[in-house]
N, C-alpha and C positions, 0 to 999 in steps of 0.2 A: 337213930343215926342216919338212916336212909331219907328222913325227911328231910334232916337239916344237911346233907347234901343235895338233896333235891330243891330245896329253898336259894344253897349258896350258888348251883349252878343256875338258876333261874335271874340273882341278883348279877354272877360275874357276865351272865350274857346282856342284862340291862344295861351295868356300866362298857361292856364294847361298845354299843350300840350309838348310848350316849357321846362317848370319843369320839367317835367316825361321824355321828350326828354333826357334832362341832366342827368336827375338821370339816366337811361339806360347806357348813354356814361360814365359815372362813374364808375358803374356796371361792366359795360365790359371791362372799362383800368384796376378795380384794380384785379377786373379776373385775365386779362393776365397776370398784374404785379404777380403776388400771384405766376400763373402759369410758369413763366421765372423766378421767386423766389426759386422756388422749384426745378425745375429745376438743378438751376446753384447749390442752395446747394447740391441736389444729386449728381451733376458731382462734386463738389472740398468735400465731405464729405469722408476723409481718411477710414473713415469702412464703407464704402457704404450704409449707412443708408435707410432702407427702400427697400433694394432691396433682390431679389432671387436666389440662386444660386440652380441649379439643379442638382444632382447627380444620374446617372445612375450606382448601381455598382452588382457585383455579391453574389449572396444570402451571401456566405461564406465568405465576408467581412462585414456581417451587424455586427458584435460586436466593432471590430475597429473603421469603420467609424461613429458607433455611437458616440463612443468616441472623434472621430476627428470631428465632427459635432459640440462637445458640448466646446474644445477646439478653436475653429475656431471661435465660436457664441462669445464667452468670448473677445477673441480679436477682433472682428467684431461687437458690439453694434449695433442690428437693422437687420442684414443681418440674412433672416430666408431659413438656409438649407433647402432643401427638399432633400430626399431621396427617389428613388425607387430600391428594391432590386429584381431581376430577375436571371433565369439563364442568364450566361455572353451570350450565343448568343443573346438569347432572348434578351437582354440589347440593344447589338448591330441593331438588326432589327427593336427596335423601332426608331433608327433614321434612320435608312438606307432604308427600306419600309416602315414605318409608317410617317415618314417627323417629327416625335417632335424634338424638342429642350432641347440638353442637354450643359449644363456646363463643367462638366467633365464625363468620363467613363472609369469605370473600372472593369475588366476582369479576371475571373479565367484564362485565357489561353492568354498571352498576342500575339499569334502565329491571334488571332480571330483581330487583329487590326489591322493590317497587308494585311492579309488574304480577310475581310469582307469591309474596310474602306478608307485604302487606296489605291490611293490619292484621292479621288473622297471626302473625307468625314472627313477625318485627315490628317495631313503633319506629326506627327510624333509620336513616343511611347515609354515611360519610364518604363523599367522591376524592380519591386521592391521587390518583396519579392518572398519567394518559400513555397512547400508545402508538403506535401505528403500524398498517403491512405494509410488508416486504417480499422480494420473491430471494430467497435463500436459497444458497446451490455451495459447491467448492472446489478443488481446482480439479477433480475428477471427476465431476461433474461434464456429460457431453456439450460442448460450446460453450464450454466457459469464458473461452479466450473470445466471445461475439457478446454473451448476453451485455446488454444493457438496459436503460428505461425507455428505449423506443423501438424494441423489438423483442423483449421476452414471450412478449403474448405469440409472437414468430415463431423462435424457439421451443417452449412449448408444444406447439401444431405440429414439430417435425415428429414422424412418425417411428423412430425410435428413443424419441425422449419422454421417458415416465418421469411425475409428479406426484406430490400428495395434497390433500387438505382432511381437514380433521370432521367429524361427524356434523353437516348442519344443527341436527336433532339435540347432541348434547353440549355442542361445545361453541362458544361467541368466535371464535376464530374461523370455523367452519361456514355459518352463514356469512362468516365477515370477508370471506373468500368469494364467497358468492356474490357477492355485492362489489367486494371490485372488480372481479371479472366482468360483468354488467357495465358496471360504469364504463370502465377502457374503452366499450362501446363506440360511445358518442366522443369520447378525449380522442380518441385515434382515428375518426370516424371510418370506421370498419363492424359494420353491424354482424359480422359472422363470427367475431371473437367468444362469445358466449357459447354460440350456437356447436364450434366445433372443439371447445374443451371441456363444456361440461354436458349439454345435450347431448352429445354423439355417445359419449360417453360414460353415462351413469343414466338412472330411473328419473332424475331433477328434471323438473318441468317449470316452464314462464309462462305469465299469459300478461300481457300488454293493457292496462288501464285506460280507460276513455281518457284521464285527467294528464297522461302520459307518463303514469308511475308503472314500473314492470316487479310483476310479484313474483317472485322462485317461489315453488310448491316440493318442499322436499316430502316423500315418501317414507317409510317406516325404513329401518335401516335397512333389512335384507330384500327390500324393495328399490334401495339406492342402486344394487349391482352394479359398483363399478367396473369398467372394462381394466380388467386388473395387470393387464400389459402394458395399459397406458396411468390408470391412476390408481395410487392407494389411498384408501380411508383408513379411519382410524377414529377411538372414540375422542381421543383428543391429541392437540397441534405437537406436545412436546412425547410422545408416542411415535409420532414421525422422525422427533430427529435421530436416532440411532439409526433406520433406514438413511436417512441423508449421509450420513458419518459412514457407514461400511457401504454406500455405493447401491444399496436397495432401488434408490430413487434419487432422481439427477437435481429435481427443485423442489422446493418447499413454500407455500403459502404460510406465512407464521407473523409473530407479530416482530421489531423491531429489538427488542430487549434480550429477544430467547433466542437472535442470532448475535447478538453481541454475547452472551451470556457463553454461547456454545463456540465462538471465535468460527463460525462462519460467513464466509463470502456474503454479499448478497445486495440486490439491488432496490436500489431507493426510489420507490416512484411518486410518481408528481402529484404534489398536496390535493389538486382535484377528485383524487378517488384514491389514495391510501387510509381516508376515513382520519385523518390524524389532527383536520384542522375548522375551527367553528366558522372560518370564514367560507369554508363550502361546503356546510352545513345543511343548507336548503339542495344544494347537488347531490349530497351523499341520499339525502330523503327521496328520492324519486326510486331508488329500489328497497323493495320489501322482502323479506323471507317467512314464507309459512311454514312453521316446526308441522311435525306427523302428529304433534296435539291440537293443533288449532292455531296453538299462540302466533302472532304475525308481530315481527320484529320490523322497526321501520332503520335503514342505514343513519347514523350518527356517528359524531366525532368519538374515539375511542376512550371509554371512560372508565376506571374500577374503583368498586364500590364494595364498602365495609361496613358490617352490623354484628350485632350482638344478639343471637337469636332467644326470644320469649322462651324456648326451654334449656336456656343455657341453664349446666348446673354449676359454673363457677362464675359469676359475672360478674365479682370485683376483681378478679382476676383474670377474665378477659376485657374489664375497661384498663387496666393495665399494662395490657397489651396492644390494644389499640392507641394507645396513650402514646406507649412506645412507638407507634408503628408512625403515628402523625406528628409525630416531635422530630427535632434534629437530628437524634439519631438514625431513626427510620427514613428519614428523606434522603442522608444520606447515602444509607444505601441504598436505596432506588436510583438514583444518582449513577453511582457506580455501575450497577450492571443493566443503563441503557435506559432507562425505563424515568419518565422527567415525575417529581411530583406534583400535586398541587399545591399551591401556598396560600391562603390558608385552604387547607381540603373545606368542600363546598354540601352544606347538609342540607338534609329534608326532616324535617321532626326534629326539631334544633331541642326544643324544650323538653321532648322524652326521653333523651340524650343523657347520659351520666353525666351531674356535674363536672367532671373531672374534664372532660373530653367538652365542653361548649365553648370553653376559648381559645381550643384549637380549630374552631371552624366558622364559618359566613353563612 
């Protein structure tokens, strides 16, 4: 009697075992099934439902690409933008020295794409829209009621009126500040315009070319020091504007879009050194900026530029976005808030180019 329950308890513990054996192997087919389910629907899901698209772009596009963000999402069901907005070097070194992963990047300086990326890191680059500086203030701003385009550099020099500009080092706006204050130079012929608002006043050094080009040597940032009762830095332009907006600082160096954008005041200076126009294009070249890397930027008409980075992990989905951004919708909003585009946007690497995006551009 004792066997044949020791037999039956031997058999009823095999068939548990078996059950729960099964129930596992079930478990784990409808897993996988679930997991090849989901799968396949995110690969044939026409708005890539559920996935990421990451954008690297320049502080002084975050109003547009908000916008196209929110135009994009509408057509895209499920696909959640991310945004990070940075000066455009800065943009560029997070993939380039940092290893992250972006989707698309884009560039106050489309010359940084080029320059920084390729070929090692992009095959190509689409120039889309243009820009130009401005000296940005508001009506509480001191000498509001004086500034204009043939005395701001004046204003400025008065010795209670603080300004900003944004990091040479990370940001196209920052050296782009630099370069017109330089120029103003010779426009106004007053050679101590340089000398007494950015020499007196921060670590920035020039040194004068045989050929008669003048190079700015910016320093490492905590080497900038600037004289912080007369200017603020900042790593980039649209950083400063909250300072402008509560009174922090009376002017702003920035570009033309981000004071429409922000409905501030501000004054429009003369196409010979606001860097805005190809006809003084050979003018704007005679100043350089050397970053604390080496890199030397030479003065050019204001340009930004768009690519889809070699480790993008969605890049049907960020030519789709790019798509969007060079098509009517996208121009349009550039349009709107200040900022002119180009028509057709103007490439380099036409043929590495997504089909989709080559007859949107020259």
């Amino acid at each position: 009697m004792k066997g044949r329950m020791k037999v039956f308890k031997v058999i009823t513990i095999f068939l548990i075992l078996v059950v729960f054996a099964g129930l596992g192997c079930i478990d784990n087919q409808a897993e996988e099934e679930s997991t090849v389910l989901m799968e396949n629907n995110s690969e044939n899901s026409p708005s890539g439902e559920g996935m990421v698209l990451t954008i690297f772009h320049a502080g002084s596009l975050s109003v547009p690409f908000e916008e196209l963000e929110a135009e994009f999402e509408s057509q895209h069901p499920g696909v959640d933008v991310q945004r990070e907005a940075a000066g455009s070097a800065q943009s560029v070194r997070k993939i380039t020295d940092l290893g992250k992963n972006a989707d698309v990047l884009a560039s106050a300086d489309y010359a940084l794409i080029p320059s920084m990326m390729m070929p090692e890191y992009a095959d190509w680059y689409a120039a889309f829209a243009r820009n130009q500086m401005i000296i940005a203030y508001t009506n509480e701003s001191k000498y509001s009621n004086e500034i204009n385009k043939d005395n701001w550099y004046e204003i400025l020099r008065r010795p209670d009126v603080r300004f900003g500009f944004s990091n040479p080092n990370d940001d196209p706006a920052g050296y782009r500040s630099q370069m017109v204050t330089q120029l103003a130079e010779s426009y106004y012929n007053d050679d101590q315009i340089y000398d007494d608002l950015i020499l007196d006043n921060t670590g920035i050094t020039i040194t004068e070319e045989e050929n008669g080009t003048f190079v700015v040597h910016t320093p490492a940032t905590e080497e900038i020091s600037p004289n912080t009762s007369k200017i603020m830095l900042r790593s980039m332009e649209v950083e400063l504007s909250s300072a402008l907006e509560t009174g922090e600082i009376d002017y702003l160096y920035i570009y033309r879009s981000v004071a429409v954008q922000h409905g501030f005041n501000y004054v429009e200076l003369p196409p010979e050194i606001d860097l805005s126009s190809i006809e003084y294009a050979d003018n704007y070249s005679t100043v350089q900026v050397e970053m604390v890397n080496g890199e030397v930027v030479t003065g050019s008409p204001i340009v930004y530029g768009v690519t889809i980075p070699k480790n993008a992990e969605n890049p049907e989905l960020a030519t789709e976005f790019v798509k969007l951004l060079l098509e009517e919708p996208g121009r349009q909003i550039f349009i709107e808030n200040g900022q002119p585009p180009i028509v057709p946007a103007i490439s380099e690497g036409k043929d590495a180019m997504p089909e989709q995006l080559q007859a949107l551009v020259e």
